[in-house]
Backbone as CSV, one residue per row, in Angstrom:
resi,resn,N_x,N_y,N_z,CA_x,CA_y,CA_z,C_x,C_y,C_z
1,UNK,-45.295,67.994,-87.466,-46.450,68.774,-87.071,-46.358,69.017,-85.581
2,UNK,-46.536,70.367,-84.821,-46.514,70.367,-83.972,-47.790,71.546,-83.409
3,UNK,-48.643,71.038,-82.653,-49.573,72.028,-82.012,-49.090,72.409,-80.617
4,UNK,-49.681,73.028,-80.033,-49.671,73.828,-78.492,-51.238,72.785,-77.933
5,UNK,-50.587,72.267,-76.662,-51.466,71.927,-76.355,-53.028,72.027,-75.359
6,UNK,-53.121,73.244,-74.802,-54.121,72.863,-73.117,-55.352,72.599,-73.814
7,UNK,-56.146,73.572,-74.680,-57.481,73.176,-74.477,-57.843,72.163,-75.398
8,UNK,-58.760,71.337,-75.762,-59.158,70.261,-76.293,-58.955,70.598,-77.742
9,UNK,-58.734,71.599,-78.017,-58.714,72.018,-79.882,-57.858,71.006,-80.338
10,UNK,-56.592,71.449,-79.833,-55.199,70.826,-79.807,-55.016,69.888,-79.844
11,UNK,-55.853,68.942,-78.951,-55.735,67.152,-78.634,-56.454,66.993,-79.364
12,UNK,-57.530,67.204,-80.341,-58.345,67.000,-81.583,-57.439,67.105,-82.360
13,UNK,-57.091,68.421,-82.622,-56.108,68.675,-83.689,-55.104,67.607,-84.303
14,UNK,-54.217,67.038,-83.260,-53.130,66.159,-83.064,-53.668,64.664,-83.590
15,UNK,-55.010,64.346,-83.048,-55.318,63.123,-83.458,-55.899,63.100,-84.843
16,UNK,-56.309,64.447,-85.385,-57.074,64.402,-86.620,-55.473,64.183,-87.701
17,UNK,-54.839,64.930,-87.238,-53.382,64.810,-87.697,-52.830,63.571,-88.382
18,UNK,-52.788,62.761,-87.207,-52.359,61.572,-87.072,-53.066,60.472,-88.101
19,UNK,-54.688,60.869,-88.192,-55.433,60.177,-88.703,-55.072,60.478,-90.524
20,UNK,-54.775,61.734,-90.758,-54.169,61.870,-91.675,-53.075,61.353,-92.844
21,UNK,-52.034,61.102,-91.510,-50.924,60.657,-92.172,-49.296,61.533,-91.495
22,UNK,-49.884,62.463,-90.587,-48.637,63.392,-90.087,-47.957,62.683,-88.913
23,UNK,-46.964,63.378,-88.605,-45.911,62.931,-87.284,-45.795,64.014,-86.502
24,UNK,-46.658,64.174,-85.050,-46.310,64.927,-84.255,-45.381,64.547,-83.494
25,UNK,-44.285,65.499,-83.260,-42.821,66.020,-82.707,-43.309,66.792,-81.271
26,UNK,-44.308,67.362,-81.217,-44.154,68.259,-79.994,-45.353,68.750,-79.442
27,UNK,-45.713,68.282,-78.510,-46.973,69.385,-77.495,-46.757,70.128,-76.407
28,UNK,-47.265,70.728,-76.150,-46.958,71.864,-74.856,-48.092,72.517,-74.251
29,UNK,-48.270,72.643,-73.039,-48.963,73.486,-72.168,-48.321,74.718,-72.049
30,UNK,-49.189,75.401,-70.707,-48.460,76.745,-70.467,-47.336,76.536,-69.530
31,UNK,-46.762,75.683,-68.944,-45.560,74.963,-67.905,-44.240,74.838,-68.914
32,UNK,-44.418,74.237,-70.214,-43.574,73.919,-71.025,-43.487,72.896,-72.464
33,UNK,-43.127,72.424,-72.881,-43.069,71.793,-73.745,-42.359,70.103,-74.008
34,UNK,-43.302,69.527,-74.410,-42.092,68.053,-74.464,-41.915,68.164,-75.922
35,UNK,-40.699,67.632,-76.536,-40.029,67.576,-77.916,-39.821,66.326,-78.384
36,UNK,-40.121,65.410,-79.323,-39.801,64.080,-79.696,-38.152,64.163,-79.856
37,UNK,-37.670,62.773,-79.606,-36.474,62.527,-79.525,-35.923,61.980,-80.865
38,UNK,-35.116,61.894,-81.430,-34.794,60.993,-82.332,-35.676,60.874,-83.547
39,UNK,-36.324,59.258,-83.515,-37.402,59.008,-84.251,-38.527,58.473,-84.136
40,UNK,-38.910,59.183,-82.697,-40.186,59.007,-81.658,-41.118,59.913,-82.316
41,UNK,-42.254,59.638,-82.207,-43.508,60.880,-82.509,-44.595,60.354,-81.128
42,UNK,-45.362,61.168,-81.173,-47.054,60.894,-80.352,-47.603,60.517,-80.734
43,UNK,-48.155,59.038,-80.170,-49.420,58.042,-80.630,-50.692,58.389,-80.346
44,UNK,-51.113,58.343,-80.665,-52.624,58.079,-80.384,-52.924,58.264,-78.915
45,UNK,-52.520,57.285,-78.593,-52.053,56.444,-76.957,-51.756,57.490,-76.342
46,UNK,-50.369,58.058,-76.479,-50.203,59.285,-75.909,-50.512,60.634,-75.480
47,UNK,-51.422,61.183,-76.805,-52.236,62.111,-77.049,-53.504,61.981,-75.711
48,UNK,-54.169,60.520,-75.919,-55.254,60.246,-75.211,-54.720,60.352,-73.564
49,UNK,-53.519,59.810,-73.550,-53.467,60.069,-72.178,-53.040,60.961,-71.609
50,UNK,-52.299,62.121,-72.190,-51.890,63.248,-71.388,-53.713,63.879,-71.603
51,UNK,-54.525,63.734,-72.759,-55.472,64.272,-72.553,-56.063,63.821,-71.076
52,UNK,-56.604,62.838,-70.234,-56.436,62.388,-69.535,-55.926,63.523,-68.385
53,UNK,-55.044,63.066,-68.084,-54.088,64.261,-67.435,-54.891,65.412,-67.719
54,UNK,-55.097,65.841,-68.480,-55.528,67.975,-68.492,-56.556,67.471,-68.025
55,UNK,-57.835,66.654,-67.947,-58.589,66.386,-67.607,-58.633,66.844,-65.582
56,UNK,-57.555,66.176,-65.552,-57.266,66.204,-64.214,-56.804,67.269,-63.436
57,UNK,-56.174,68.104,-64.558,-55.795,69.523,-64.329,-54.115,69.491,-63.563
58,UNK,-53.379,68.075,-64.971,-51.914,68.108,-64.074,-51.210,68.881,-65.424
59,UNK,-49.866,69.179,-65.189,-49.353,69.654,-66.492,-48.452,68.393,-66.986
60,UNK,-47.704,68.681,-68.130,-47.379,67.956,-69.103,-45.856,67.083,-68.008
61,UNK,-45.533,67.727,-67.426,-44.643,66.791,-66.415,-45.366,65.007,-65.967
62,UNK,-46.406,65.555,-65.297,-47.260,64.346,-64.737,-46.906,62.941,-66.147
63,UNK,-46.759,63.616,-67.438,-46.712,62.508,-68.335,-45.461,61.517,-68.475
64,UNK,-45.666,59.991,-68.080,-44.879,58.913,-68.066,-44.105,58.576,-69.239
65,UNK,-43.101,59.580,-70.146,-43.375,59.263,-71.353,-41.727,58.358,-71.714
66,UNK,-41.373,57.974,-70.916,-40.493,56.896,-70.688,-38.971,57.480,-71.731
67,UNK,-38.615,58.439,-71.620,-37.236,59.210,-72.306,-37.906,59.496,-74.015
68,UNK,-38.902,58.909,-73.908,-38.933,59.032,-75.929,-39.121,60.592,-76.261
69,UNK,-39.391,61.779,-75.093,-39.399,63.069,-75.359,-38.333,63.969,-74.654
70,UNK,-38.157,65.014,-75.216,-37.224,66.441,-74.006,-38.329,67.302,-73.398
71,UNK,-38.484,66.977,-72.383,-39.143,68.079,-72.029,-38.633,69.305,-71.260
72,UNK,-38.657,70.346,-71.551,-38.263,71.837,-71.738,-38.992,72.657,-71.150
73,UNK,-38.584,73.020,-69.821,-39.851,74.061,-68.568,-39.322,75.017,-69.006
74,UNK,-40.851,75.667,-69.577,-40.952,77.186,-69.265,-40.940,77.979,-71.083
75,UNK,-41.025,76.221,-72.023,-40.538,76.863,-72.897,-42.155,76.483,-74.211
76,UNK,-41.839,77.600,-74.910,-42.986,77.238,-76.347,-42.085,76.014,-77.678
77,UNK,-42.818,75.327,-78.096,-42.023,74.516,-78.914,-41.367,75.149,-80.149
78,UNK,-41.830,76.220,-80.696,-41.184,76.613,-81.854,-40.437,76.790,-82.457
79,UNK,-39.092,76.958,-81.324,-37.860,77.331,-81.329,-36.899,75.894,-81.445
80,UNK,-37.903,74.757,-80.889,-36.780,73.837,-80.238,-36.774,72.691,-81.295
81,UNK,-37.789,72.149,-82.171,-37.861,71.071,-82.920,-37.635,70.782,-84.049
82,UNK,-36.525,72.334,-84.343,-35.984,71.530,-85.902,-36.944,71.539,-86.515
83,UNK,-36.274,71.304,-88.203,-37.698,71.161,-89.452,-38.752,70.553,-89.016
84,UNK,-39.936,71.766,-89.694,-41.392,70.609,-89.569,-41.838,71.563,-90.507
85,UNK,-43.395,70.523,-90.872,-44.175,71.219,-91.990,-45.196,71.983,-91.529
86,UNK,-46.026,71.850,-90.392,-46.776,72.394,-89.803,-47.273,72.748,-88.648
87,UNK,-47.105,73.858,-88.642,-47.412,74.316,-86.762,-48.678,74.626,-86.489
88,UNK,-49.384,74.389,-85.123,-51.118,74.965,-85.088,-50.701,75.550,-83.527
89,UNK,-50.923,76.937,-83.660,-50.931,77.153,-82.199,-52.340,77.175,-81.622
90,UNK,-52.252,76.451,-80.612,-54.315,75.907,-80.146,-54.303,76.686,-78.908
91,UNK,-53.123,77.216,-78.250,-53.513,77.034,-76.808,-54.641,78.912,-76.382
92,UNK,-54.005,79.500,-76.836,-53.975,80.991,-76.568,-53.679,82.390,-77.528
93,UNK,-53.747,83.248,-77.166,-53.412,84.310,-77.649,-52.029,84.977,-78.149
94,UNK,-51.298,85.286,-78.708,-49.505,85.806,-79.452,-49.301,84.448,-78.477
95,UNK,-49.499,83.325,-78.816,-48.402,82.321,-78.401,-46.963,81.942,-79.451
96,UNK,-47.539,82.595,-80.476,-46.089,82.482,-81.423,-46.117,84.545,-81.677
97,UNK,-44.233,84.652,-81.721,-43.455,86.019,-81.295,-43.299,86.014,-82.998
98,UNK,-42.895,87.119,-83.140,-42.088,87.651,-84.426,-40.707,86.582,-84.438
99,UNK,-39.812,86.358,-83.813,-38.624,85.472,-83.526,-38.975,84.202,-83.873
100,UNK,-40.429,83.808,-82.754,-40.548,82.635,-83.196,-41.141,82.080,-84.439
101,UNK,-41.713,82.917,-85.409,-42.136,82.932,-86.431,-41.106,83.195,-87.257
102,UNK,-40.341,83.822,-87.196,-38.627,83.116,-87.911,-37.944,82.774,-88.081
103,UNK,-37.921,81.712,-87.118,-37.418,80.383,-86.890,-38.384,79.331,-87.533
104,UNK,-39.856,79.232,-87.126,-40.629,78.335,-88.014,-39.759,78.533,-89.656
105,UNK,-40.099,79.479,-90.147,-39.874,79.774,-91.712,-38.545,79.181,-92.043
106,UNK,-37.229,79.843,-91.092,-35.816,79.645,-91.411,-35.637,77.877,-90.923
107,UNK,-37.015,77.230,-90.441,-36.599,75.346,-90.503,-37.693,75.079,-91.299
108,UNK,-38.526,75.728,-92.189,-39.345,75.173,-93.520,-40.494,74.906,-93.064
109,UNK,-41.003,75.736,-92.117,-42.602,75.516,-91.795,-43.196,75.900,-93.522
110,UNK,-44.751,75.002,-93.659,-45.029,75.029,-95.017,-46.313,75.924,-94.498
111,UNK,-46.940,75.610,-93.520,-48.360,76.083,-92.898,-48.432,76.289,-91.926
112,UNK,-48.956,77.322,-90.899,-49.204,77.370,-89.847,-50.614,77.938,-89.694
113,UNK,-51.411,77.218,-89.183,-52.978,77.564,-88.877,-53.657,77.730,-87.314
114,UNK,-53.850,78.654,-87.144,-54.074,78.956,-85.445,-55.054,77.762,-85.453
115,UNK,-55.367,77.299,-83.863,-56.485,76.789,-83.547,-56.864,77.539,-82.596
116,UNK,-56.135,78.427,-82.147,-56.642,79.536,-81.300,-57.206,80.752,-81.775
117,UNK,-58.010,81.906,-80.894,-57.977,83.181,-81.642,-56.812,83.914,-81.362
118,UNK,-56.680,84.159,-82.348,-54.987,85.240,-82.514,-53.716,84.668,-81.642
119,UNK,-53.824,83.614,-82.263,-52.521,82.643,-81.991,-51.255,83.144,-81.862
120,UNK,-51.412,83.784,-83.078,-49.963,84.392,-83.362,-50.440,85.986,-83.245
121,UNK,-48.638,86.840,-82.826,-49.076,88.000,-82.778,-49.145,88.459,-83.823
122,UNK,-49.015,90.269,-84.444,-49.350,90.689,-85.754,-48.035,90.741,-86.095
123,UNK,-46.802,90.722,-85.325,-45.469,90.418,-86.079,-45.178,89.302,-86.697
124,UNK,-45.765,88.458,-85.948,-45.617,87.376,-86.467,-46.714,86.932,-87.669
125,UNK,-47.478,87.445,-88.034,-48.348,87.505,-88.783,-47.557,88.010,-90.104
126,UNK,-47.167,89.432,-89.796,-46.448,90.057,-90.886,-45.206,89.016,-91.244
127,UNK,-44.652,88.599,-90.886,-43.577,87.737,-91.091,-43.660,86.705,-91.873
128,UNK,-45.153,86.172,-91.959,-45.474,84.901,-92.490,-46.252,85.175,-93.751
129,UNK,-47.302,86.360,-93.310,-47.518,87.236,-95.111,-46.258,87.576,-95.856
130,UNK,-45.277,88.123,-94.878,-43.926,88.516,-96.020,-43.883,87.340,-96.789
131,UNK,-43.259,86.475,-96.219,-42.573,85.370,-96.775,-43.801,84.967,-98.092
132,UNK,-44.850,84.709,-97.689,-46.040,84.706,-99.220,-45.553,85.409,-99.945
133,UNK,-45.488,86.811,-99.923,-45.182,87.869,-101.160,-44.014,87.315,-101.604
134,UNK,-43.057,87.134,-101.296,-41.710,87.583,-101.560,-41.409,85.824,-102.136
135,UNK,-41.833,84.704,-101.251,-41.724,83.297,-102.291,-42.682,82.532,-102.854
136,UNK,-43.622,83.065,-103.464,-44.233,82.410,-104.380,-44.894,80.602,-103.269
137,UNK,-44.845,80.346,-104.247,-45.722,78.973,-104.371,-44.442,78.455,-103.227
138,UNK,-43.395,78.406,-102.571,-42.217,77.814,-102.040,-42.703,78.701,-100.488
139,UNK,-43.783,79.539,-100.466,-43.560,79.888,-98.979,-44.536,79.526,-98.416
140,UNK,-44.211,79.917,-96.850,-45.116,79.381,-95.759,-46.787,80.115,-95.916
141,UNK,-47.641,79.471,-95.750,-49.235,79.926,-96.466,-49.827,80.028,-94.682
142,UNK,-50.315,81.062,-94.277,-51.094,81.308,-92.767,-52.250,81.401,-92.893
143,UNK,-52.856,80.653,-91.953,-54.300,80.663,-91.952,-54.537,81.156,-90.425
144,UNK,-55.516,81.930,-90.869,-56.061,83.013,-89.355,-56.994,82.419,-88.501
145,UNK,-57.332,82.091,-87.344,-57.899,81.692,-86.429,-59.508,81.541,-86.833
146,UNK,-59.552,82.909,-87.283,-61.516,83.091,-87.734,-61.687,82.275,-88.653
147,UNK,-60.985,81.886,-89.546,-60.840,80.776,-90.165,-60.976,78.749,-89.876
148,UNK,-59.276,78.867,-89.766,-59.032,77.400,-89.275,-59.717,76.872,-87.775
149,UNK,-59.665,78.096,-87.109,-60.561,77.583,-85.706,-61.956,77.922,-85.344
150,UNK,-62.436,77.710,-86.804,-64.054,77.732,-86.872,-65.082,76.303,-86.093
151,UNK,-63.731,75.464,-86.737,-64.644,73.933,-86.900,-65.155,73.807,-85.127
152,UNK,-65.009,74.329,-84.286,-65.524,73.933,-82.725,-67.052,74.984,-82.872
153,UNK,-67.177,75.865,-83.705,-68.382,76.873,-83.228,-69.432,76.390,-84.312
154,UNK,-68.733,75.793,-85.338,-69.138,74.393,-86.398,-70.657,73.437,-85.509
155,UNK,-68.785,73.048,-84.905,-70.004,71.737,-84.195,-70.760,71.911,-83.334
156,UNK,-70.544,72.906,-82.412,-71.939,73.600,-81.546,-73.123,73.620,-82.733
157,UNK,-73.011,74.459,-84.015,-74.113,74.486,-84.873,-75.064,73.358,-85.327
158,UNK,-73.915,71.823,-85.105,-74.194,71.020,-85.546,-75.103,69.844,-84.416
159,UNK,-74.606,70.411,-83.367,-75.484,70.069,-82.328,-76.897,70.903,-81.765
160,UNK,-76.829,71.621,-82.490,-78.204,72.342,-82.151,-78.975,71.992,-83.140
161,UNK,-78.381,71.797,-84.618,-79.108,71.551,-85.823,-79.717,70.059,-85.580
162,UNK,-78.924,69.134,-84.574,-79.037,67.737,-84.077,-80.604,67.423,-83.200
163,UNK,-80.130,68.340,-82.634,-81.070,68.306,-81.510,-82.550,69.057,-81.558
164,UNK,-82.251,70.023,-82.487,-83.723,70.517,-82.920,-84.179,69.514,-84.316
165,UNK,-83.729,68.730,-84.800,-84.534,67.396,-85.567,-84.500,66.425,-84.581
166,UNK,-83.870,66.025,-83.336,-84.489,65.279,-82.923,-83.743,63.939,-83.533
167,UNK,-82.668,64.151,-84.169,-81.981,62.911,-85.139,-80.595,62.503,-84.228
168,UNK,-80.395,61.340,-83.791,-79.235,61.059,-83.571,-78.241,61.055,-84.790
169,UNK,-77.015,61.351,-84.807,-75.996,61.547,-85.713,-74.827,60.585,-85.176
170,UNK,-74.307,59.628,-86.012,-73.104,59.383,-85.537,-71.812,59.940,-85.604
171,UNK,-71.095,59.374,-84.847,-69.382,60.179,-84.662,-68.667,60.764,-86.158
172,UNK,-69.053,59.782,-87.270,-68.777,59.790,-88.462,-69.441,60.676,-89.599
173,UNK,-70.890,61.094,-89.210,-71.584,61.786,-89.498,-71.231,63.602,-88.880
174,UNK,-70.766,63.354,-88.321,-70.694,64.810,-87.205,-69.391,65.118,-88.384
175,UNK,-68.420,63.962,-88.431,-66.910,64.375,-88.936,-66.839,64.764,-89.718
176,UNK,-68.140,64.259,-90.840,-67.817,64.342,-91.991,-68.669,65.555,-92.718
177,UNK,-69.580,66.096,-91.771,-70.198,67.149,-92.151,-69.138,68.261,-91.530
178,UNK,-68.512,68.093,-90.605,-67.338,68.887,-89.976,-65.667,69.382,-91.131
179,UNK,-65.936,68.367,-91.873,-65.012,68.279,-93.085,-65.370,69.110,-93.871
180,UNK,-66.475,68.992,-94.367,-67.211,69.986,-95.366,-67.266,71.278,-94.906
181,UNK,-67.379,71.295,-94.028,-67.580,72.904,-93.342,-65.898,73.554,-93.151
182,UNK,-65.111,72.958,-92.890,-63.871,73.090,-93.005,-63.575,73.575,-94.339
183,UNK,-63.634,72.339,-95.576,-63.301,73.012,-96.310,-63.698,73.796,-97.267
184,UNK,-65.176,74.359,-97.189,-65.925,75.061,-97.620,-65.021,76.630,-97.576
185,UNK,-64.559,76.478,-95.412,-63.730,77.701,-95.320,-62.708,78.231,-95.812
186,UNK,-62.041,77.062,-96.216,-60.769,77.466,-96.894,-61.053,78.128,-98.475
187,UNK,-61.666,77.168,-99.158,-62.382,77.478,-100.305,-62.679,79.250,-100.133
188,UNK,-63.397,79.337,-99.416,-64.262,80.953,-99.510,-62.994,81.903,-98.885
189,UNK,-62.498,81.402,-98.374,-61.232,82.269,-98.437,-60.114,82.267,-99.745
190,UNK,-59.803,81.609,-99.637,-59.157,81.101,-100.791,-59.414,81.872,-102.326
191,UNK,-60.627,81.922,-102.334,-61.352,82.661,-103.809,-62.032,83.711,-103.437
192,UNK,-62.230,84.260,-102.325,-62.580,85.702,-102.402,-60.786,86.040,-102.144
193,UNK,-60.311,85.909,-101.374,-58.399,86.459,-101.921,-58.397,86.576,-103.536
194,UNK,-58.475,85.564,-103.869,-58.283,85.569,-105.890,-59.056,86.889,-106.228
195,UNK,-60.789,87.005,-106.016,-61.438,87.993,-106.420,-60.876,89.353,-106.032
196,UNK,-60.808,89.282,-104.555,-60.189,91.274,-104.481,-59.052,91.463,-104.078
197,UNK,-58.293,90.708,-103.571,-56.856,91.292,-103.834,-56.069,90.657,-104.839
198,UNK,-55.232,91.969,-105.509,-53.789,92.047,-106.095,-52.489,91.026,-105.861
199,UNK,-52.137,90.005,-106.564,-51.211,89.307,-105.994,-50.349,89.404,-107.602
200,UNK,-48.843,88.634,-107.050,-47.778,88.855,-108.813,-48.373,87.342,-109.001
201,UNK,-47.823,87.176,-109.882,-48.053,85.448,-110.383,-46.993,84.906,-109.837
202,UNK,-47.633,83.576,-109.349,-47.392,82.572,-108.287,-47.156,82.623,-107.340
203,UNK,-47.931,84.180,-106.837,-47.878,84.170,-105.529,-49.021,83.686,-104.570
204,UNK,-49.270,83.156,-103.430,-50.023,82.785,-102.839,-51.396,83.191,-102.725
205,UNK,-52.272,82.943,-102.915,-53.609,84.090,-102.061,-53.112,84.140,-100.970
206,UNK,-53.771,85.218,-100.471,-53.597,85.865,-98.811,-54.989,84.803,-98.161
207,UNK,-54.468,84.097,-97.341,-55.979,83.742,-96.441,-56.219,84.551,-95.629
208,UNK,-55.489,85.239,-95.154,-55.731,86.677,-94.059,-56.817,87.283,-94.909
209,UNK,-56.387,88.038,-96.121,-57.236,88.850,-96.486,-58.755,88.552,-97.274
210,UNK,-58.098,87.308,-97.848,-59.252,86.472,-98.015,-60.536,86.076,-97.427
211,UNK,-59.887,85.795,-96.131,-61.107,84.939,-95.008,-61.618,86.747,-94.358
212,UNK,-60.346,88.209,-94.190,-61.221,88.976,-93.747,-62.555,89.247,-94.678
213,UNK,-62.450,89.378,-96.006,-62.939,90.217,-96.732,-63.972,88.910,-96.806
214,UNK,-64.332,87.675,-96.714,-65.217,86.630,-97.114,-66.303,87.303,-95.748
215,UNK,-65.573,87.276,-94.571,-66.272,87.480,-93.061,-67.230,88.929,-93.461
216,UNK,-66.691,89.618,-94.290,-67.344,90.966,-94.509,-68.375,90.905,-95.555
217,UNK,-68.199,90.040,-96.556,-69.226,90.413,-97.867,-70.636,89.297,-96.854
218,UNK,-70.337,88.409,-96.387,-71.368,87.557,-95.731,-72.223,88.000,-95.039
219,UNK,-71.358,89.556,-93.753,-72.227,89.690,-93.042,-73.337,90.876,-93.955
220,UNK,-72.081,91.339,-95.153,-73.037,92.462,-95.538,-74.115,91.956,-96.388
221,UNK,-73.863,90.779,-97.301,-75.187,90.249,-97.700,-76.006,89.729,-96.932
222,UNK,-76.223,89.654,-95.584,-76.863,89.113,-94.847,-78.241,90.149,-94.182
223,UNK,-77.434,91.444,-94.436,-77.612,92.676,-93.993,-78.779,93.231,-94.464
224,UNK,-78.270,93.178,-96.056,-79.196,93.495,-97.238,-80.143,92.832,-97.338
225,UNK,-80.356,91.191,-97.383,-81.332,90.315,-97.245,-82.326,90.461,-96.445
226,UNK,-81.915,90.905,-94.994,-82.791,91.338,-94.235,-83.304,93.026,-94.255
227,UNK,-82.954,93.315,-95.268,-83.305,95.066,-95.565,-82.740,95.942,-94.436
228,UNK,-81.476,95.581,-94.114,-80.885,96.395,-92.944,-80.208,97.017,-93.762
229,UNK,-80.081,97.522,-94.832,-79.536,98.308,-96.012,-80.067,99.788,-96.104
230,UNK,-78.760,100.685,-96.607,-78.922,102.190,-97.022,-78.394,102.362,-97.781
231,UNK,-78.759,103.084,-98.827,-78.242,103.607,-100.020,-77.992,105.081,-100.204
232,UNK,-77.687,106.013,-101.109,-77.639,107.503,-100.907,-78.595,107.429,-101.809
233,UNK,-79.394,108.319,-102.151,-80.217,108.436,-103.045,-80.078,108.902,-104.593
């Protein structure tokens, strides 16, 4: 698993990861990238303390990480770490190229889910829908930013919903309503893809088209509810 690292998405990302069961290989700022060595990954420990560091506003150099990484100026990780199952680009905007999105695929990326908005560019987008069409249940599945990088505008909701009851919530409580809301998203993407678009058998749903067309029937029933509706007569 490898994310992009500067803003806090990323260092969430990485530790939720971890908490999981995954092995991050690689983080990166906008300076460059460090790469696990061998059969090193990022601890916990590590994560927390380069977080630390951005805190401070140093880049990924400043980190003491005693040879267990390569670090690589000037470069995005995508290209450099060999097989992995999942990439999250957190940091920014087309941080993953058409190139570098065929290289993920050609070392067996299974998922790649922005944590940014428009992580990836639209070549690289197209590249990663191809591969859906064309391999079935065996290809890489993309999840779009409006999507996977909901859960931060989530928890703003969840802190206002907090604070107008007046209820303290614990860390565990926040997570786990944060879970649900997560995968509620995937879900509603997931099955509005099934409902309106065309796919062959065993081919993937589209979460692209899925999560667009979910973003659209929501706002338009929302529309109607409030009688902001026209009809022809």
């Amino acid at each position: 698993m490898l994310p992009s690292l500067d803003p806090a998405t990323s260092q969430y990302a990485a530790l939720k990861c971890i908490e999981l069961g995954a092995k991050v290989v690689s983080l990166s700022d906008s300076k460059g990238a460090l790469i696990a060595e061998g059969d090193n990954v990022f601890t916990p420990e590590d994560i927390n303390t380069i977080a630390g560091l951005k805190v401070e506003r140093k880049a990924l150099t400043a980190f003491d990480h005693q040879s267990k990484f390569r670090y690589i100026e000037g470069a995005r990780p995508w290209v450099h770490v060999g097989n992995v199952d999942v990439a999250l680009p957190s940091a920014t905007q087309n941080e993953v190229s058409k190139e570098e999105a065929e290289v993920l695929v050609k070392n067996g990326v299974l998922a790649v889910a922005e944590g940014s908005n428009m992580g990836c560019t639209q070549e690289a987008i197209d590249v990663f829908e191809g591969e859906r069409r064309e391999k079935g249940a065996k290809a890489v599945w993309y999840a779009p930013g409006k999507a996977s990088n909901c859960g931060g505008v989530a928890v703003s909701g969840l802190e206002m919903a907090q604070n107008s009851q007046r209820l303290p919530w614990t860390e565990k409580e926040v997570d786990d309503k944060l879970k649900d809301i997560m995968k509620n998203a995937f879900y509603n993407g997931l099955e509005t893809a099934k409902s309106y678009v065309k796919s062959q058998e065993g081919e993937l749903p589209s979460l692209v088209a899925g999560s667009n067309i979910a973003g659209f029937v929501k706002v338009a029933r929302a529309m109607h509810d409030q009688g902001d509706w026209w009809s022809k007569a």
